[in-house]
PASEBA-1860 file (N, C-alpha, C; in nm, 3 decimals):
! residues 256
1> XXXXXXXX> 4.130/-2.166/-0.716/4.054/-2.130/-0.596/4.122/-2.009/-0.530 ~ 4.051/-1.871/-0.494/4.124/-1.807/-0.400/4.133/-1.805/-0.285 ~ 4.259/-1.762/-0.269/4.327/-1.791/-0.159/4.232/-1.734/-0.041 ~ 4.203/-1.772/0.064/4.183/-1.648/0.182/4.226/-1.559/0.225 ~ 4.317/-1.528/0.251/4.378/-1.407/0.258/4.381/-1.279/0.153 ~ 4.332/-1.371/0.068/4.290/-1.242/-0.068/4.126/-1.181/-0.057 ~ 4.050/-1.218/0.019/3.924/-1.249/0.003/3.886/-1.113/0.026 ~ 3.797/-1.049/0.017/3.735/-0.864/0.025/3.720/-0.870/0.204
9> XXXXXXXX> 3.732/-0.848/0.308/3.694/-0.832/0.417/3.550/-0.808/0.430 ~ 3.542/-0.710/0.356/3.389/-0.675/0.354/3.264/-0.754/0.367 ~ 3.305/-0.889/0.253/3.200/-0.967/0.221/3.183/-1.099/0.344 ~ 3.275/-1.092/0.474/3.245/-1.162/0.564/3.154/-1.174/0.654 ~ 3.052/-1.280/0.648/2.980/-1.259/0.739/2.972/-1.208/0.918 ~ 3.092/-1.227/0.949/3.112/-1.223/1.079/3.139/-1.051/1.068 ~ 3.200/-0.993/0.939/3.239/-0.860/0.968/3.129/-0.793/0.938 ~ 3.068/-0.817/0.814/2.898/-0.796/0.786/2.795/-0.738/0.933
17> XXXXXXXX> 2.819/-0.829/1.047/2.738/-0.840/1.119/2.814/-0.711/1.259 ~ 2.914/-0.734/1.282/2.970/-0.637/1.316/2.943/-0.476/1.250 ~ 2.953/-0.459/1.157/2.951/-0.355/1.109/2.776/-0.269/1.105 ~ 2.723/-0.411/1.103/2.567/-0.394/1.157/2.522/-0.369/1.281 ~ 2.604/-0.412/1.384/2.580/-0.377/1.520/2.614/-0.267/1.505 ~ 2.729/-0.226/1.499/2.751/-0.067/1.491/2.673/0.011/1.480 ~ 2.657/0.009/1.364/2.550/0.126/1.265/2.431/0.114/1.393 ~ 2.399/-0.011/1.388/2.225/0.015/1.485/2.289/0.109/1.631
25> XXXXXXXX> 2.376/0.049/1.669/2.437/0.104/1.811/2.472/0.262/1.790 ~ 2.495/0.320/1.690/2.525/0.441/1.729/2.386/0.516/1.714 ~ 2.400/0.632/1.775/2.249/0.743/1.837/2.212/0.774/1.667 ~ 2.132/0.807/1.618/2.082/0.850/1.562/2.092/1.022/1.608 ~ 2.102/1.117/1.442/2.103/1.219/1.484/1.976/1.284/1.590 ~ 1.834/1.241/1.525/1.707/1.351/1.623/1.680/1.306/1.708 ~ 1.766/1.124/1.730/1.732/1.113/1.895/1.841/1.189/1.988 ~ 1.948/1.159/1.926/2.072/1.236/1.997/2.042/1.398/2.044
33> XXXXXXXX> 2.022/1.499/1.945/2.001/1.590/1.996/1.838/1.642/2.125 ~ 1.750/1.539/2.040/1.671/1.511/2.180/1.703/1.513/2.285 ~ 1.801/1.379/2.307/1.841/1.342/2.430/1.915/1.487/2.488 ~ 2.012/1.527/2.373/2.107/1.654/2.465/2.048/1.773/2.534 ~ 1.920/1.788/2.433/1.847/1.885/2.473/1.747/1.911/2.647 ~ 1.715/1.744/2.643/1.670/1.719/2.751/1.789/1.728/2.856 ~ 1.905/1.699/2.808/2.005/1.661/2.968/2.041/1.829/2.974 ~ 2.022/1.931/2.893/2.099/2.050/2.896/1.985/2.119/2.957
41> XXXXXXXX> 1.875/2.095/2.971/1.726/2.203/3.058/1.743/2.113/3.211 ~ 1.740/1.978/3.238/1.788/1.906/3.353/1.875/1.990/3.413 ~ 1.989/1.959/3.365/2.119/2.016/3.427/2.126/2.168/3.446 ~ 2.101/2.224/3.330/2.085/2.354/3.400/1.968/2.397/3.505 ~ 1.830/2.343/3.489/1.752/2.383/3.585/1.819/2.312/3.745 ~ 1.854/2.180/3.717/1.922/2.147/3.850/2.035/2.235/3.920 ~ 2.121/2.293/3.862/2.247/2.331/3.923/2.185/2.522/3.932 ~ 2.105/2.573/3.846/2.039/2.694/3.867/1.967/2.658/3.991
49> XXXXXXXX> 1.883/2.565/4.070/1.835/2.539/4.227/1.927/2.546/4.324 ~ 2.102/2.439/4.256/2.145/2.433/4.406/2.203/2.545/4.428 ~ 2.269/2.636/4.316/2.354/2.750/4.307/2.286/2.894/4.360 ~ 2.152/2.927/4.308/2.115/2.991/4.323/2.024/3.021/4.468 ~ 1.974/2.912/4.514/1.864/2.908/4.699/2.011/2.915/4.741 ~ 2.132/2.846/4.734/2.244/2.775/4.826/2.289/2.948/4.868 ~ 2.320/3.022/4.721/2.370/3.184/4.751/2.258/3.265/4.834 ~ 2.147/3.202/4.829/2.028/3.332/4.923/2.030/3.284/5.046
57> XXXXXXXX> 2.048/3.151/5.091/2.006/3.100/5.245/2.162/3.145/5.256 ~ 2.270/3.060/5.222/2.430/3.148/5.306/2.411/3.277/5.341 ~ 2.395/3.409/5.223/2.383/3.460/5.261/2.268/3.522/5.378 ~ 2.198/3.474/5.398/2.089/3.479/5.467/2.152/3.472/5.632 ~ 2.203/3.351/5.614/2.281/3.320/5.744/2.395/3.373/5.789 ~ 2.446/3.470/5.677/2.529/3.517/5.730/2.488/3.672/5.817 ~ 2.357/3.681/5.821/2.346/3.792/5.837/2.240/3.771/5.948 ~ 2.205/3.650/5.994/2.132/3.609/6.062/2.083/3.488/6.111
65> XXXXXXXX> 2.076/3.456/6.260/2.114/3.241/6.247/1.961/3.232/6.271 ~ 1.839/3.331/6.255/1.725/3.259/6.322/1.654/3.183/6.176 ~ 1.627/3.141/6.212/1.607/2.945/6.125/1.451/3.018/6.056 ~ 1.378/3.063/6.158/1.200/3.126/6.038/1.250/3.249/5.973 ~ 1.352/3.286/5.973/1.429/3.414/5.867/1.436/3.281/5.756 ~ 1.564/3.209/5.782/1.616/3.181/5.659/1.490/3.057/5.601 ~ 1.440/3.001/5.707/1.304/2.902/5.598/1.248/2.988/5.521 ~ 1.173/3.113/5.547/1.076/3.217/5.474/1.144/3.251/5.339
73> XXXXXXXX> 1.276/3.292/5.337/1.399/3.322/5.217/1.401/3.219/5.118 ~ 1.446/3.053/5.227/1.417/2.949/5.153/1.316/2.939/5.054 ~ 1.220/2.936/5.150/1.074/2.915/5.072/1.082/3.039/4.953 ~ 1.099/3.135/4.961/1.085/3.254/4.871/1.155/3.192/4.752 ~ 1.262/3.185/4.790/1.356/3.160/4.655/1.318/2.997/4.582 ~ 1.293/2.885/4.673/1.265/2.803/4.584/1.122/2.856/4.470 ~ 1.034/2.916/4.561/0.914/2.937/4.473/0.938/3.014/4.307 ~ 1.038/3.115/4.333/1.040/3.231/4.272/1.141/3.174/4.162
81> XXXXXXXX> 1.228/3.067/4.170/1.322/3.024/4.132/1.252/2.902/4.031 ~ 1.180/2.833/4.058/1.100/2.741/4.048/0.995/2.818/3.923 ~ 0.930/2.876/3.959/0.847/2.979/3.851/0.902/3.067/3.738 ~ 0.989/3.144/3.809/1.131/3.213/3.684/1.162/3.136/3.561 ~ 1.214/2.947/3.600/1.307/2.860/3.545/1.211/2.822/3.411 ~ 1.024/2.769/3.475/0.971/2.777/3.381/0.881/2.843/3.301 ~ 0.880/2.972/3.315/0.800/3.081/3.261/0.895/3.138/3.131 ~ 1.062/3.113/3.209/1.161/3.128/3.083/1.175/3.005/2.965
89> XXXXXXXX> 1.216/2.925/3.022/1.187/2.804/2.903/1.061/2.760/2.864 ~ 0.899/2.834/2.927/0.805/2.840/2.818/0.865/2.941/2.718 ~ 0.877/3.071/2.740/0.890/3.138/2.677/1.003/3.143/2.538 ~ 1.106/3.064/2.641/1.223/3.001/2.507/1.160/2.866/2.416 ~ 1.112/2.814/2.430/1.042/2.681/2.336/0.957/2.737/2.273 ~ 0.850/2.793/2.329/0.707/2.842/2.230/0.766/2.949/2.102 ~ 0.946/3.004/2.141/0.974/3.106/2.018/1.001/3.037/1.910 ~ 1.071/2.868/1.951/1.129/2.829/1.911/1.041/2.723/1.784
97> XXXXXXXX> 0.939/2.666/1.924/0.808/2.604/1.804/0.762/2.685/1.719 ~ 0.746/2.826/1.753/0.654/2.940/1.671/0.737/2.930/1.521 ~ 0.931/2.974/1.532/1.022/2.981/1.391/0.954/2.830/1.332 ~ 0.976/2.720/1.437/0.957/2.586/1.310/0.810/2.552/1.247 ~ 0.753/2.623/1.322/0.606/2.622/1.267/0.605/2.688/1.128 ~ 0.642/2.843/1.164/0.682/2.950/1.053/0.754/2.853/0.889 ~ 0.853/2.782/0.953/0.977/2.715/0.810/0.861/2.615/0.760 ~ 0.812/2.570/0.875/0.708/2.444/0.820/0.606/2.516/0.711
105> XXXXXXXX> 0.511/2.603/0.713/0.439/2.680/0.663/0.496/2.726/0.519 ~ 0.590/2.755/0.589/0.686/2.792/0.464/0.710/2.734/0.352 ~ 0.781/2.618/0.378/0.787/2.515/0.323/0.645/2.450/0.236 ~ 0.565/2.423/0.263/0.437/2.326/0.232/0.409/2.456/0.140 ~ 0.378/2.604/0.168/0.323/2.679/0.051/0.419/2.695/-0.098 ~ 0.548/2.654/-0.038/0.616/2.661/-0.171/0.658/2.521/-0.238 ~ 0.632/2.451/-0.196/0.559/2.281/-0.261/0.491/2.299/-0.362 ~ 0.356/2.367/-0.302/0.237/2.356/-0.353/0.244/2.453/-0.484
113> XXXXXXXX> 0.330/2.580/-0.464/0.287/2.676/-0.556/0.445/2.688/-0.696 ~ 0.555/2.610/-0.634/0.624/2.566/-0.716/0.686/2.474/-0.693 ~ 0.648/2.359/-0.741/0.674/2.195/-0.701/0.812/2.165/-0.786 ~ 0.761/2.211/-0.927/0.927/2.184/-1.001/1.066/2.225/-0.923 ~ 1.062/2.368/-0.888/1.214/2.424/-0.863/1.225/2.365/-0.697 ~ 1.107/2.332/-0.639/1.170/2.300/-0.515/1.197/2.089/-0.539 ~ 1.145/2.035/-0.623/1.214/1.933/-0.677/1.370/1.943/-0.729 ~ 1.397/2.042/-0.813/1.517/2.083/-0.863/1.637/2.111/-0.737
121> XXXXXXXX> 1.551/2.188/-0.656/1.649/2.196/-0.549/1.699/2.109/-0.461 ~ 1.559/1.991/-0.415/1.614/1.878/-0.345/1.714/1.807/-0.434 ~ 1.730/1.765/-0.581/1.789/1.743/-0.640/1.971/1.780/-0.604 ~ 1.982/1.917/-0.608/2.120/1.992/-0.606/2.151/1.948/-0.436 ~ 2.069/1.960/-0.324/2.151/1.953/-0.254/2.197/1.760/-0.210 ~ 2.120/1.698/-0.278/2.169/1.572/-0.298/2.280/1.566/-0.328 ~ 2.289/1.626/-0.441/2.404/1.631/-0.509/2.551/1.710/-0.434 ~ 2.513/1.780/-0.414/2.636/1.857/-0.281/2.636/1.760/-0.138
129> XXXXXXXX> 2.552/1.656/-0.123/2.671/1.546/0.001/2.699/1.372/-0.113 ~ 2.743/1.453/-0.263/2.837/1.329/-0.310/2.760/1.258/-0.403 ~ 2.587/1.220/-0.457/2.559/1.173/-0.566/2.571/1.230/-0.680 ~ 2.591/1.103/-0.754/2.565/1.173/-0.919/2.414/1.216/-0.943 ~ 2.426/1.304/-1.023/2.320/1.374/-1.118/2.182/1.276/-1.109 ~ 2.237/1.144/-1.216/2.165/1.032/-1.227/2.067/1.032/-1.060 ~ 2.174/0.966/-0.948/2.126/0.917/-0.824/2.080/1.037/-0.779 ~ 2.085/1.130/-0.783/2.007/1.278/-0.693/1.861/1.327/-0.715
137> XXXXXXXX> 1.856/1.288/-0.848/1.742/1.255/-0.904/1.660/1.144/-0.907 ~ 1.709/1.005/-0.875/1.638/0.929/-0.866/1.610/0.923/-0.701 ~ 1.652/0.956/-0.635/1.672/0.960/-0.561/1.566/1.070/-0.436 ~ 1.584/1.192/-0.492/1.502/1.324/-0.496/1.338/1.242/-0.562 ~ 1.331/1.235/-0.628/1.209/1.165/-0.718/1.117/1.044/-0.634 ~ 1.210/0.990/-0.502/1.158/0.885/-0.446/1.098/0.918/-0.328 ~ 1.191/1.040/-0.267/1.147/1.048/-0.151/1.030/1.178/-0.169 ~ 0.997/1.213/-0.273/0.875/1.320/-0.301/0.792/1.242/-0.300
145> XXXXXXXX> 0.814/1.157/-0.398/0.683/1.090/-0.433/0.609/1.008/-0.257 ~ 0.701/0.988/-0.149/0.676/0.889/-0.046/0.637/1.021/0.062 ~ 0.710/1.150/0.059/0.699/1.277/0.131/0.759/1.371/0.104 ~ 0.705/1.452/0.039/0.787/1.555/-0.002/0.781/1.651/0.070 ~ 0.713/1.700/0.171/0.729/1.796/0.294/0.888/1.729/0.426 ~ 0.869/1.606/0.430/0.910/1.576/0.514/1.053/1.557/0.440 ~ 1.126/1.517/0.360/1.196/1.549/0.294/1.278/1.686/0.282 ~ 1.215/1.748/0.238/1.243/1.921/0.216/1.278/1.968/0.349
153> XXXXXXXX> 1.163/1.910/0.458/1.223/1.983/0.584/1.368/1.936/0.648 ~ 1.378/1.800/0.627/1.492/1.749/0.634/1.609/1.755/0.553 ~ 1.628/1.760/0.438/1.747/1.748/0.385/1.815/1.950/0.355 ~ 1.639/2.034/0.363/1.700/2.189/0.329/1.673/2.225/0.521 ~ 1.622/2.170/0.578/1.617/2.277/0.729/1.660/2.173/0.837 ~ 1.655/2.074/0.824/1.714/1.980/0.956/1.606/1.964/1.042 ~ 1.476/1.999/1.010/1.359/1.998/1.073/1.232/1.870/1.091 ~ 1.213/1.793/1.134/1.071/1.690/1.135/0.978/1.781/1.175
161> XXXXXXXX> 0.880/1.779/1.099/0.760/1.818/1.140/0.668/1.772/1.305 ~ 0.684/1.625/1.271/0.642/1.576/1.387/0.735/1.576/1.517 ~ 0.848/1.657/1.491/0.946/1.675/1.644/0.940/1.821/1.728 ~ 0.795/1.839/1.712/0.811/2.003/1.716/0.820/1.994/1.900 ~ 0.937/2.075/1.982/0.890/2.054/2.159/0.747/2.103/2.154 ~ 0.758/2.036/2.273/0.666/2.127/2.389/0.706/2.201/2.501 ~ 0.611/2.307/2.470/0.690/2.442/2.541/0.627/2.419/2.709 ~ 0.503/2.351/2.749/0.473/2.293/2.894/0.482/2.217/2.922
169> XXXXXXXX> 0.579/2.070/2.821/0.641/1.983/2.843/0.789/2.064/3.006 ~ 0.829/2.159/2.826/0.985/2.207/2.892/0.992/2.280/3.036 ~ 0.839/2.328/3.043/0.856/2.438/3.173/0.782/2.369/3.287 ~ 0.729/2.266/3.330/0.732/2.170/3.441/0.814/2.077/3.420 ~ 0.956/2.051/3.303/1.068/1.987/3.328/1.135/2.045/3.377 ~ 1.166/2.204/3.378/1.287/2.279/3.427/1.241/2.331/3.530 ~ 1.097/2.324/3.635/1.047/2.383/3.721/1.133/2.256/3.809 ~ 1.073/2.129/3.760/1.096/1.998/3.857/1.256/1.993/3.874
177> XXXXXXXX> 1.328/2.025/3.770/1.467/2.003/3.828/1.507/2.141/3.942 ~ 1.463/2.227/3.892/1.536/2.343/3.951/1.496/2.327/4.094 ~ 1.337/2.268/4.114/1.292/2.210/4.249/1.358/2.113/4.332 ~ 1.392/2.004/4.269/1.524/1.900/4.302/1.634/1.995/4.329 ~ 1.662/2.069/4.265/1.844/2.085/4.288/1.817/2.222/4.420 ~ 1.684/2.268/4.430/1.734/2.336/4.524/1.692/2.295/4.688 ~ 1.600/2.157/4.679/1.654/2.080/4.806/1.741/2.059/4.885 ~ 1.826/2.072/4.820/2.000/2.046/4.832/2.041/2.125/4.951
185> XXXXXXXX> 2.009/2.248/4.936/2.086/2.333/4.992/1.977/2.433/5.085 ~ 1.851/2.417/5.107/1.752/2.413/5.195/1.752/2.332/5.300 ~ 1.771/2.186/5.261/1.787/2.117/5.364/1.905/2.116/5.462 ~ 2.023/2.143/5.418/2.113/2.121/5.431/2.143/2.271/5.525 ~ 2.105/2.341/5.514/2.111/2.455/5.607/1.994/2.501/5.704 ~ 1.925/2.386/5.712/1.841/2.419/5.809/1.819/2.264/5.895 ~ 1.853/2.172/5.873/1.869/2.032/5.942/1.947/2.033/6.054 ~ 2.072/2.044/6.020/2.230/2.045/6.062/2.202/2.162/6.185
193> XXXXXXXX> 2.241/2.144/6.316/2.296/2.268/6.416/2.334/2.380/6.409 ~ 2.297/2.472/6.400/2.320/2.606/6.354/2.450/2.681/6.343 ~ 2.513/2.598/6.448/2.685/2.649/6.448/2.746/2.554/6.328 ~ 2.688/2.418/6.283/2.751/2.407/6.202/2.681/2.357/6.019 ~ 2.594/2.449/6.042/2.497/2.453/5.919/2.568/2.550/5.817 ~ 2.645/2.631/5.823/2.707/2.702/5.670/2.802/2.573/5.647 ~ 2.908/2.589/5.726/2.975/2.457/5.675/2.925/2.376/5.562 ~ 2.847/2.332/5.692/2.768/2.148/5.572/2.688/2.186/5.408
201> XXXXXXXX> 2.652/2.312/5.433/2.585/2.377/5.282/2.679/2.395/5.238 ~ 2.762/2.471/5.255/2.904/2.477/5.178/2.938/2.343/5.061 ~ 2.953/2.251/5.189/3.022/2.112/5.177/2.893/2.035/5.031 ~ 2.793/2.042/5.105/2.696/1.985/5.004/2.672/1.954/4.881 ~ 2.691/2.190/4.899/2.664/2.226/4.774/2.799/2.183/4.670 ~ 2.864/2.192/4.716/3.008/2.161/4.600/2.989/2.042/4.580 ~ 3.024/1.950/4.681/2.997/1.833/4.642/2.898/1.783/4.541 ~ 2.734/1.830/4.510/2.606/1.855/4.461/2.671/1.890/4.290
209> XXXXXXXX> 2.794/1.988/4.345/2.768/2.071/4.179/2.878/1.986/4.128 ~ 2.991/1.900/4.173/3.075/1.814/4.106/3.027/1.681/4.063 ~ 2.921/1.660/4.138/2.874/1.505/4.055/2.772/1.582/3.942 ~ 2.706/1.683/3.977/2.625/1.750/3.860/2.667/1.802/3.694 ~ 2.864/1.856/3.706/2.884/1.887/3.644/2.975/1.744/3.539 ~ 3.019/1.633/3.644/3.062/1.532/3.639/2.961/1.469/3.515 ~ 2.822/1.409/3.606/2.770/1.323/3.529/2.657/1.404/3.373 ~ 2.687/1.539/3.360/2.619/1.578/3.282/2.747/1.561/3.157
217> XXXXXXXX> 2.886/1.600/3.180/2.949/1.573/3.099/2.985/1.431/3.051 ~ 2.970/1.301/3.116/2.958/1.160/3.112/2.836/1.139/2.977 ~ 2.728/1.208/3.041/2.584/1.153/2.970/2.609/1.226/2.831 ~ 2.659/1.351/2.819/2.706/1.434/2.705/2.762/1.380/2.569 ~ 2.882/1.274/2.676/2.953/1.215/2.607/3.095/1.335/2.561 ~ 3.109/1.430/2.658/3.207/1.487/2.687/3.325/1.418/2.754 ~ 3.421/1.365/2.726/3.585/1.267/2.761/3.653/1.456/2.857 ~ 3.591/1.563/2.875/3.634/1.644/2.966/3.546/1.654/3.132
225> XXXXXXXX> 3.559/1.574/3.199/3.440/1.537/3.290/3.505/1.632/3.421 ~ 3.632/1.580/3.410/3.720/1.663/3.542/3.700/1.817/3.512 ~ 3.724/1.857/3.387/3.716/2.011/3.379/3.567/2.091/3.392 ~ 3.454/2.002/3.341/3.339/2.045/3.358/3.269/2.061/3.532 ~ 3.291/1.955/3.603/3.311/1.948/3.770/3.392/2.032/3.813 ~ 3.464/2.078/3.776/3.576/2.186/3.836/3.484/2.325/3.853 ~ 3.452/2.335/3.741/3.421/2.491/3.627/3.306/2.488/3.796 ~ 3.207/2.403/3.779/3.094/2.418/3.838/3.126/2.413/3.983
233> XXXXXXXX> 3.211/2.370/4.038/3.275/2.386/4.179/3.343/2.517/4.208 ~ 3.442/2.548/4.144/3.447/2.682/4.172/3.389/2.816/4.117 ~ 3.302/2.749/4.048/3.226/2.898/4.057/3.053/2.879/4.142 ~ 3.047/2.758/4.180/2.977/2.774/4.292/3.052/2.817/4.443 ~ 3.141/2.792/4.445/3.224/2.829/4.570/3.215/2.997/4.560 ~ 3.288/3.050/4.454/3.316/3.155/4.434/3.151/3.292/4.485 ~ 3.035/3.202/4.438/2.887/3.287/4.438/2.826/3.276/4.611 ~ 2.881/3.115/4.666/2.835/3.102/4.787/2.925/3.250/4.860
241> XXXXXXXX> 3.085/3.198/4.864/3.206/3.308/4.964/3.147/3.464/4.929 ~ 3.059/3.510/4.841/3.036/3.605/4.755/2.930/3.697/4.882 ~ 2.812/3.570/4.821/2.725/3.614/4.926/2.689/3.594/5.099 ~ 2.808/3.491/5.146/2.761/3.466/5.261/2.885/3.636/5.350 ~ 2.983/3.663/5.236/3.031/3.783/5.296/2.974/3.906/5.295 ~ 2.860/3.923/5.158/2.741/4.031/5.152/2.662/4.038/5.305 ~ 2.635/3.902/5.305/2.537/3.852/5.438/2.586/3.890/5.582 ~ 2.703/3.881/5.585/2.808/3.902/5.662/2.812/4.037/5.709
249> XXXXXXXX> 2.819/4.117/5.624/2.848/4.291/5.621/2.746/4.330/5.634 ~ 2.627/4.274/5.619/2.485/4.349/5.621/2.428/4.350/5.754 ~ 2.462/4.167/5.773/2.411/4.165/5.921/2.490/4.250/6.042 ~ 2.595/4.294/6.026/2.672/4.361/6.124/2.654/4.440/6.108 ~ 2.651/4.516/5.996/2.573/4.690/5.961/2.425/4.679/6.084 ~ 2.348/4.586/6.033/2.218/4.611/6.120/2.224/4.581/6.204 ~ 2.308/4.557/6.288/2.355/4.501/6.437/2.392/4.697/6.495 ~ 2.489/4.712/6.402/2.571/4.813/6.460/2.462/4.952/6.466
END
């Protein structure tokens, strides 16, 4: 009888099942980059609102405390900011659907018009992540016969057909964040008492861009969370001190 302690680990049920949670528990690659893709148009359209209205109203105020100056600015810049964010990320997605459309096209006419060598080829690159000859081929042979577009796009371009974005998905997602994040710093300089309304925007906004830069590196799955909150704190500090001293010099020029 053998001993237990000799026994394969492998073949334990309890480790069996473990090793199964795993596998299900970790992201999958095209949801994963999904997901990143979505938290990286979020985050940037969010922190492009608070960074960018936060630098036009400071400066605004620095050059002037009457409140229908800086709402009108407000208003300007959320609109303009808001429209910019997604007219650019239509314009970045639709290039982007247009190339995978293009590979897709691509792909399916050279199926059709030489089926052998692009069989041959799914074959080789089987074979370059580690099967034998034998398995690359049987292998290659299975997944043609079940999809051979979808296949090809996957194992030679990293592509699903059916994952293509949407380009007016992306540009009322990055309108809506950039709209959120520049609440922030609208409100916040026009609520608060006028003597002490830069302050509190100041205060806000940093505060705004350290949980922003915080929890985007968390969701990332970036273990650098302190350095990413930093980055985005002082160089929002750095754009506010920037322009509320532009604001500063201008308004006293037109004083003087």
């Amino acid at each position: 009888m053998t001993p237990a302690s000799s026994r394969n680990p492998d073949t334990s049920p309890d480790i069996f099942r473990t090793q199964q949670q795993r596998i299900h528990s970790e992201p999958q690659a095209g949801n994963y980059n999904e997901h990143l893709n979505k938290l990286r148009a979020a985050v940037l359209g969010a922190n492009d609102g608070i960074v960018s209205v936060a630098a036009t109203v400071v400066g605004v105020a620095g050059a002037t405390a009457d409140r229908g100056s800086i709402f009108l600015v407000a208003a300007a810049a959320v609109s303009a900011g808001a429209l910019s964010m997604a007219l650019g990320e239509y314009v970045s997605v639709s290039s982007q659907k247009d190339s995978q459309q293009a590979l897709i096209d691509l792909e399916t006419r050279e199926l059709q018009d030489m089926p052998e060598e692009e069989f041959e080829e799914l074959v080789e690159i089987l074979r370059e992540k580690g099967m034998s000859r034998d398995t690359a081929r049987s292998a290659a042979r299975e997944l043609t016969q079940k999809n051979a577009l979808k296949a090809h796009l996957d194992f030679e371009l990293g592509l699903d057909e059916e994952d293509i974005p949407s380009p007016m998905g992306a540009a009322i997602a990055s309108a809506l964040a950039f709209f959120v994040g520049s609440m922030l710093p609208t409100l916040a300089i026009l609520l608060p008492p006028a003597q002490i309304a830069i302050p509190v925007t100041f205060g806000v906004v940093l505060v705004a861009l350290a949980l922003t830069g915080w929890l985007g590196a968390r969701l990332g799955g970036s273990p650098h969370r302190l350095r990413a909150a930093t980055r985005l704190v002082v160089g929002g500090a750095l754009a506010l001190a920037a322009t509320f001293a532009i604001g500063t010099l201008l308004g006293t020029g037109a004083v003087g």
